[in-house]
N, C-alpha and C positions, 0 to 999 in steps of 0.2 A: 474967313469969309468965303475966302476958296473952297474951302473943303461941304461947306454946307452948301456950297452950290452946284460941288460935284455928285454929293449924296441925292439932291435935287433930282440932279439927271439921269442918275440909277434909277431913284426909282420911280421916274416918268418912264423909263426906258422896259425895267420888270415887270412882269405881270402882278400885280398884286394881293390877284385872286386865288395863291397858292399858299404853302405854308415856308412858315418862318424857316433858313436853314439852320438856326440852332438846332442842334442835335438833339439834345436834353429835351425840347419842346417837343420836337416830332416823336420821340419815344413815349414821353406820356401819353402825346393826342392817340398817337396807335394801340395802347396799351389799353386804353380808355373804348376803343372802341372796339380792343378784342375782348374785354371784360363786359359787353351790351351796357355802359355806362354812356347815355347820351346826354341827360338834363342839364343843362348848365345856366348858372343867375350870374350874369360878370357886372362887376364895377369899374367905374372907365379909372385909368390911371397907366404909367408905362413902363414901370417894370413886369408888370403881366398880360404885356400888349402882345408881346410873342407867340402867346399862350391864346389868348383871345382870338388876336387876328385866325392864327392857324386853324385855330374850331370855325372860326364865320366864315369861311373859306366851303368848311368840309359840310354839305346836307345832313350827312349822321346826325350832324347833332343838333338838338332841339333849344334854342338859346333864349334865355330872357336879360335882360337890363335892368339893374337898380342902380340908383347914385348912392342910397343910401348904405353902408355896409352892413349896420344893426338891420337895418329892414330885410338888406338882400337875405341874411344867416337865418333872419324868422320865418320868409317865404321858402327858405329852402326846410325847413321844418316842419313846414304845411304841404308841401310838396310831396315829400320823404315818407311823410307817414300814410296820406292818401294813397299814393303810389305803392308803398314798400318797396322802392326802388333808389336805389343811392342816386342822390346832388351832388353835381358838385358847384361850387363857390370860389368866386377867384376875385380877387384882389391885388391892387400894387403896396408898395412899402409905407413909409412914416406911419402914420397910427391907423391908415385904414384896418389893416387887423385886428386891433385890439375892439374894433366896435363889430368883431362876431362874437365875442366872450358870450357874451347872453346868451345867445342862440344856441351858440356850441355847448354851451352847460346844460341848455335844455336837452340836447340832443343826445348828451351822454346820458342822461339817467332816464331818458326815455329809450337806450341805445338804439339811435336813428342815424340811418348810412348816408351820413353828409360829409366830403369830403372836400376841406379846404387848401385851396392851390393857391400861396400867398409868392407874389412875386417878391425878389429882392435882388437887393448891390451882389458883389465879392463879398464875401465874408472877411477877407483882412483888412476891408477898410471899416469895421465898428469901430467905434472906438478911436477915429481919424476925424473928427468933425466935419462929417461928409453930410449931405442933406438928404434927407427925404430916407435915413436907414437906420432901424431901429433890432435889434440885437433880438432873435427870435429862439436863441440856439436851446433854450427849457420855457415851458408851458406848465401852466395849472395843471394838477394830476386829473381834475374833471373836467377836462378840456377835449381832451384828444383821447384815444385809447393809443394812438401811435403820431410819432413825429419825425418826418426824415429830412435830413436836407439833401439836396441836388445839386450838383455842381453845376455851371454851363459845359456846353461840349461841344465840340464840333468834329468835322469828318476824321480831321489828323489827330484826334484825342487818343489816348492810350486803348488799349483792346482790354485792361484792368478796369480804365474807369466806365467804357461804356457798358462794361460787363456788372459792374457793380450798379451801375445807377438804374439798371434794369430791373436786378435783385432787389432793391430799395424800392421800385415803382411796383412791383409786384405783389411785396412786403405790405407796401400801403394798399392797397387796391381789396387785398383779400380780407384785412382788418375790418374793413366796414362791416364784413357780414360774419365774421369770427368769433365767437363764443357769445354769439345771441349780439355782435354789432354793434356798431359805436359810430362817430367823427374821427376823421383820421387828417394829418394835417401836412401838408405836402409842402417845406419851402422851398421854392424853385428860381437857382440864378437865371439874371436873364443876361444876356451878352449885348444887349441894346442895337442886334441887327437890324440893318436896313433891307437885308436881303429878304422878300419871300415870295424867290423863282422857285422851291422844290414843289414839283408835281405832282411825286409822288413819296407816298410815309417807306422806311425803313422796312424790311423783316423785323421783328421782335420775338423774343422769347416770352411766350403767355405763362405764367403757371397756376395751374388751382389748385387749390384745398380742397380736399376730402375728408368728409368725417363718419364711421360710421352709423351716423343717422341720416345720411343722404343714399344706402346704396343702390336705390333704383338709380340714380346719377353715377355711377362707377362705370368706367371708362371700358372697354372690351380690351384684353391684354392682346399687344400685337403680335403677329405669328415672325417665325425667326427664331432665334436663338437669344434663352433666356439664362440670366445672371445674375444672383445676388451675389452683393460685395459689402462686405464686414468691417468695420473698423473697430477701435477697440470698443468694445462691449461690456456692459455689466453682464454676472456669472448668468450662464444661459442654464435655464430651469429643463426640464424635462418636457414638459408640452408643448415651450418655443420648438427644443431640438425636433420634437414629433412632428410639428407642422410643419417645417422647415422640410424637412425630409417626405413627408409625404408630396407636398409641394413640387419638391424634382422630381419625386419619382414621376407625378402624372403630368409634367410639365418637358421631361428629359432637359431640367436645368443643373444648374453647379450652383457651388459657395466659394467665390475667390476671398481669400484671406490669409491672414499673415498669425504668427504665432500672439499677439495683440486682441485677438479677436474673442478670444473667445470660447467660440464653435469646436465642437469637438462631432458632431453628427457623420452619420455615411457619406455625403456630397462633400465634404469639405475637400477643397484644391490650395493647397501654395503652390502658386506659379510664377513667386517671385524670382527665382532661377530662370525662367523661359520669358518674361517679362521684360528683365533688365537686357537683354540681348541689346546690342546696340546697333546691328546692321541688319537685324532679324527681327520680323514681325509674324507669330504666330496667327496662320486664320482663326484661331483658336481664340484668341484673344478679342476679337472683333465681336462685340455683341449687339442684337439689334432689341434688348430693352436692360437695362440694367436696374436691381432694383437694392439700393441703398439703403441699410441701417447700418445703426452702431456711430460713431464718432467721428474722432480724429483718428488716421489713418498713419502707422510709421510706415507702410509698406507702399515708400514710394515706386518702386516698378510698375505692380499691378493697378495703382492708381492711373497712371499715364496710359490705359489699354482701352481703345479706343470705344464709346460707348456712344451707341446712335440716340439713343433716349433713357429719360433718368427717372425713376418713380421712386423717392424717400418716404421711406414709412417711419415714423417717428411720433411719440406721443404729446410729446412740445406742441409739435403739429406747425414750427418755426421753416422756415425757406431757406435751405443752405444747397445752397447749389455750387458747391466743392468740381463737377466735372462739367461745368457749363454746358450741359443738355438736361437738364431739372425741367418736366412740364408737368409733374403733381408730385402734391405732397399730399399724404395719406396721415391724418391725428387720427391715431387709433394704435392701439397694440398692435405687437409685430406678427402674435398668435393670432389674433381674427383676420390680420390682414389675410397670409396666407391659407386659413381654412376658409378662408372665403372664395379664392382664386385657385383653389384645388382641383382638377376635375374630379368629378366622381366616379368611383367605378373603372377609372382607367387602368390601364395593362401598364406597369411599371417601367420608366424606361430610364439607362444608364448608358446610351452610346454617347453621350455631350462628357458625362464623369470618366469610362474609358477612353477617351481619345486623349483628354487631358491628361491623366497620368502616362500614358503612353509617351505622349510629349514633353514630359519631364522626364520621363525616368529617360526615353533616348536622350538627351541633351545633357543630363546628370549622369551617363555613362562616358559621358566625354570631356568629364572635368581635367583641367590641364592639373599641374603639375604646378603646384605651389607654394608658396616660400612659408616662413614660419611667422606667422600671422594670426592674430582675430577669427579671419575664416577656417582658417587649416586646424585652430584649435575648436571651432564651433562643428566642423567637419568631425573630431574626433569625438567631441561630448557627448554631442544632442544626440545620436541615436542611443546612448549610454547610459542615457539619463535614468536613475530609477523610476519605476512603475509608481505612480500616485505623488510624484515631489513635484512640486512648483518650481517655476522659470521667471525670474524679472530682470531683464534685460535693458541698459540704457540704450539712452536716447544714439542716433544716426547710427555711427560705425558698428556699434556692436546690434542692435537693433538689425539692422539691413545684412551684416554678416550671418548671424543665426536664421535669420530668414529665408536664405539660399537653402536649408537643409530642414530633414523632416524630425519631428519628434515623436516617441511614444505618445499616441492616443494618449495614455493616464494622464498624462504630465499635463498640468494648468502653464499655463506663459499669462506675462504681464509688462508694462510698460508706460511709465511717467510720460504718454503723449498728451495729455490734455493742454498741459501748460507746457509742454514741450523743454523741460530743463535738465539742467545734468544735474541740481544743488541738491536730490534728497535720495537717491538709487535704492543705497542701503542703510537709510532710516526706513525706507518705505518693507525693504524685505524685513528688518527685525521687525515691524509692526505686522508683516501678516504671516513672522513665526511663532508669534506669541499665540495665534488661533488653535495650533495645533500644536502640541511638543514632539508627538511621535511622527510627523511630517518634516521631512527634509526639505529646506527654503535655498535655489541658487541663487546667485546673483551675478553677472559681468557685466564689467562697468571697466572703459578707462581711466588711466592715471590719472585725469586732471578731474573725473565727475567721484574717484576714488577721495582724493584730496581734499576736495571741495566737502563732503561728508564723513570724512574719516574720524571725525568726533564720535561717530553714532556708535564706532565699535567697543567704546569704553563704558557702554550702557551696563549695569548689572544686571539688567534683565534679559540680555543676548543669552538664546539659548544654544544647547549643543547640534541643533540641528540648522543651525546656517553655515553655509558653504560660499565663498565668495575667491571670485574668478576674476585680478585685476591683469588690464592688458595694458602694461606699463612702457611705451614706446616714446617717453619722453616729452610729451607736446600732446596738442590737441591735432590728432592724425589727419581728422577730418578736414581740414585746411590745406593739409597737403598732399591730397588725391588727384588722383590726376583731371578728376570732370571739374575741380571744385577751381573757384577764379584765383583764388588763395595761392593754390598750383604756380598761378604764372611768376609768381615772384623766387620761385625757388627757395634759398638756403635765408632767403632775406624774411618770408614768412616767419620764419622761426620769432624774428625778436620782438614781434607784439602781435601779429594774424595768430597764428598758432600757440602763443604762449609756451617757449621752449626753457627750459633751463630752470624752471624753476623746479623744488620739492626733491634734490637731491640728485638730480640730472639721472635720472635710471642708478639711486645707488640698491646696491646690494643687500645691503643691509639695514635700510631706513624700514622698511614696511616690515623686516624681518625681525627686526627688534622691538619694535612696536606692537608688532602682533601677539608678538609672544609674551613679552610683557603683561599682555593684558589676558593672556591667558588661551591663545590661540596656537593649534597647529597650523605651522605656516611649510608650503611647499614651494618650492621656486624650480624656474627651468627657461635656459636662455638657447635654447635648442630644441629641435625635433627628436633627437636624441632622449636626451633629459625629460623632458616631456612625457615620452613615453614609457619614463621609467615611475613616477608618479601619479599620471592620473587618472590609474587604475582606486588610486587610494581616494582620489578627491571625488568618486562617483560610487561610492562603494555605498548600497544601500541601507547600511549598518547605520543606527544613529551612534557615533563614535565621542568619545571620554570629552571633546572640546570640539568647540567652532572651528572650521580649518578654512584658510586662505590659499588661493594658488596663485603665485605670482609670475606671470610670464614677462619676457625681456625679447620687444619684437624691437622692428627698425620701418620707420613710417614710409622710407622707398620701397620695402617690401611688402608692406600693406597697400601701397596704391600699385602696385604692378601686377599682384595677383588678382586684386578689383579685377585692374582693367583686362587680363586674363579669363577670367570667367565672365566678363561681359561678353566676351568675343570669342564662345564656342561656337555658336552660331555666323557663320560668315557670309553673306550671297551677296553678288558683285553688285546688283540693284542697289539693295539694303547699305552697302559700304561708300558707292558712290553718292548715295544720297546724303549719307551721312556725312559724308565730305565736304558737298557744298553746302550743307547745312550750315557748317564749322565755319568754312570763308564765310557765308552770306551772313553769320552771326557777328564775326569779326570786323567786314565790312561795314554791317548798317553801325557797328561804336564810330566809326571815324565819322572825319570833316568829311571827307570825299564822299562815304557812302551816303551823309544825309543830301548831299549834291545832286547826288545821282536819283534820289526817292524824289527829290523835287522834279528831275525833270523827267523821272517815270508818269508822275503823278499820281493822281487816286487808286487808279486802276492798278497802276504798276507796284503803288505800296501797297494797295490788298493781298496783290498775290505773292508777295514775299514777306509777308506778314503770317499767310496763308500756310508758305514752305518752312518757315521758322516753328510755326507751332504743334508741326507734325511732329 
């Protein structure tokens, strides 16, 4: 009784001509009204009173009333198509929903941009005999053309969820008018506030869709410093590479990317070595548009490099906004993208491409001195590699190690990042040495992504030109680097983080005998020494009499301490201090004490350490 009579006095006390503070609400209603979507037909009820209230608050928007919810979905049908302007439609939970089916069926096969905001509970109480909540989580395929749900949210929610639930509001927003337009269908938690003193809406991230049949609407590219960034790539054709290239030239932009990519053109930059710096932030790195294709990305250094604004060119024509500064997506090919955005006629320019390599190669002339390792052998390879052989390199350590260095132009690189697994390395090389016979196929992979498919080698169809490079350190290395949290447990990781001991614990003779057996030259070398006495032969351009293995025997303390050595050729007392308190202020916000302290910092106080943390 108490409690409803204190809620009472809230909110006699509130103003109530403001918006709900659910977060989750306020980013719609702003999203809504940074996409010129005003119309709205509401149905009274209270799980999307949050939703409601906050629009009748706001003049933007232009509101009607139905009780009826069949009625309200048909008015907005009549609306929609008079107008050609997206509805939207809101509803609370039990069956009010399902009496828009009608409407919404019509709407899809007349594709009409009606967009429905159906309020609801928590999702983990269906299925709890809770009232008034009815299970929304799949829809008739001619219902929607999209369906998202929304979590509730409020100001202390994670900087993940309110990042995603933007990308979801976005998602749905731009479907309405997306390959000729649909119903889209928005289920939105409500957190049943009492509160709605906010004044004023959030910032939001807007993003739109481009297609090239809109380009009188194509955005003017901003002045500053321009970047495309690659992730892995299907094989890039000749007229991507041309446009691509012509594009920096009249733009003085780059191509950051990683041996994943792709890209073989003039502009191409790996600046994974100058990237990973850990006290040191190249200007170089700062761009003020970055413009994104290709995939998934192994090259985390150069992902983390600071990017003011995100344009994805993608023929999906899908919203992945991977560096959270995404404000168009562009469905179109990556070749008209940039003949589009070419200037004409311009004077070529390379000072943005020489600065960069200048900046690697000073910082790659200062490489320290390192143990016998993953990198030290990818250091000896990759420049080694022969003219025209392919590179498939696993997932993390070995990945990220060949990355620091450069390869022969000729040489194609590849990499199982889609699904991001270690289970198939080198089934995936013998499937694409079969394409060619008189092309040589490498492959490095650790001991435990070694193990995990070392079935593949006993295929009869293995030809004589794969080569395979295992960096056998006993364990999964990657767990026990020094950035990684695995790290903190020490020698204790080993017996289930890292998976140690298993597969013959570094023997000598396990991969040696096996290999051979099945008909493999096998090389081994548990030194720099040794090393260098062999793998003149494991790169030797010759297609040789059998498949050959080189088996190295590293020590995982020695692989994270050279990491963490070449992280830190770059050193400035700024860049080290910061980094410092980064490390405590990381450390701190895990404890009891530090969340102590964010409380009585408050909002303010956890933004801006929230702020320091992400940098």
């Amino acid at each position: 009784m108490y409690a409803y009579q204190i809620r009472i006095l809230i909110v006699t006390i509130i103003d109530m001509k403001q918006y709900s503070s659910e977060l989750s609400v306020q980013y719609l209603v702003a999203l809504l009204k940074a996409h010129n979507i005003k119309r709205v037909i509401a149905s009274p009820g209270t799980t999307a009173l949050s939703f409601v209230a906050s629009m009748q608050c706001d003049p933007f928007f232009e509101m009607y009333s139905c009780v009826d919810e069949r009625s309200a979905a048909y008015m907005a049908v009549g609306l929609a198509a008079e107008t050609n302007e997206p509805v939207v439609i809101t509803c609370t939970g039990a069956t009010a929903s399902r009496n828009y089916l009608p409407a919404l069926t019509e709407a899809y096969y007349r594709k009409l941009p009606i967009l429905a905001v159906t309020g609801t509970q928590y999702e983990g109480r269906i299925g709890d005999l809770h009232s008034q909540l009815i299970d929304r989580s799949s829809i008739q395929k001619d219902v929607a053309v999209l369906s998202v749900h929304i979590p509730g949210l409020v100001e202390t929610s994670s900087f993940e969820e309110k990042r995603h639930a933007q990308v979801e509001m976005n998602r749905a927003i731009t479907a309405l008018t997306r390959h000729g337009g649909g119903p889209v269908h928005i289920n939105l938690q409500t957190l049943y506030s009492w509160d709605f003193s906010v004044a004023k809406l959030p910032e939001v991230k807007m993003v739109r869709r481009m297609t090239y049949g809109t380009v009188e609407q194509f955005p003017e590219m901003p002045e500053g410093r321009i970047a495309i960034f690659v992730g892995s790539h299907n094989t890039f054709n000749q007229e991507l590479t041309d446009a691509i290239d012509t594009f920096c030239a009249s733009r003085n932009a780059v191509v950051f990317c990683d041996h994943t990519s792709g890209y073989y053109g003039k502009y191409k930059v790996n600046f994974s070595l100058v990237a990973v710096q850990e006290t040191y932030t190249s200007p170089l790195t700062k761009m003020d548009l970055c413009i994104h294709i290709g995939e998934i990305s192994a090259e985390y250094g150069s992902v983390g490099m600071p990017k003011k604004e995100v344009w994805r060119v993608s023929e999906d024509g899908e919203i992945r906004d991977q560096f959270n500064a995404l404000s168009y997506i562009f469905e179109m090919t990556e070749s008209d993208f940039f003949r589009f955005y070419t200037i004409e006629n311009a004077e070529p320019q390379e000072e943005y491409l020489k600065a960069c390599h200048e900046e690697y190669d000073r910082i790659f002339s200062r490489m320290p001195e390192m143990g016998f390792t993953n990198i030290w052998a990818a250091s000896m390879i990759a420049p080694k590699l022969p003219n025209g052989s392919s590179l498939h390199l696993g997932i993390l350590n070995s990945v990220r190690s060949w990355n620091l260095f450069q390869i022969p132009k000729s040489v194609t690189s590849f990499a199982n990042v889609g699904g991001f697994g270690i289970d198939g390395s080198i089934s995936t090389v013998i499937g694409a040495s079969l394409a060619n016979k008189n092309k040589l196929y490498f492959c490095i992979v650790g001991d435990l992504a070694f193990f995990y498919d070392m079935n593949s080698l006993g295929n009869r169809h293995v030809g004589n030109n794969v080569r395979l490079l295992i960096v056998n350190n006993g364990r999964g290395t990657e767990f026990r680097n020094f950035y990684h949290v695995g790290s903190t447990f020490g020698d204790d990781a080993d017996a289930y983080i890292a998976a140690a001991g298993h597969y013959g614990v570094q023997s000598k003779n396990l991969v040696k005998n096996y290999t051979q057996d099945l008909g493999y030259e096998y090389l081994s070398a548990s030194t720099k020494e040794e090393f260098l006495s062999v793998y003149n032969r494991f790169v030797t351009p010759e297609i040789t009499q059998k498949p050959m293995v080189l088996e190295i025997f590293t020590d995982s303390e020695d692989e994270s301490n050279t990491l963490k050595r070449i992280w830190n050729i770059e050193i400035t007392q700024s860049g080290a201090l910061k980094n410092n308190v980064r490390k405590l202020a990381i450390k701190l916000y895990q404890t009891s004490l530090g969340n102590t302290i964010m409380k009585i910092l408050g909002k303010s106080g956890l933004s801006i350490v929230r702020k320091m943390l992400s940098k």
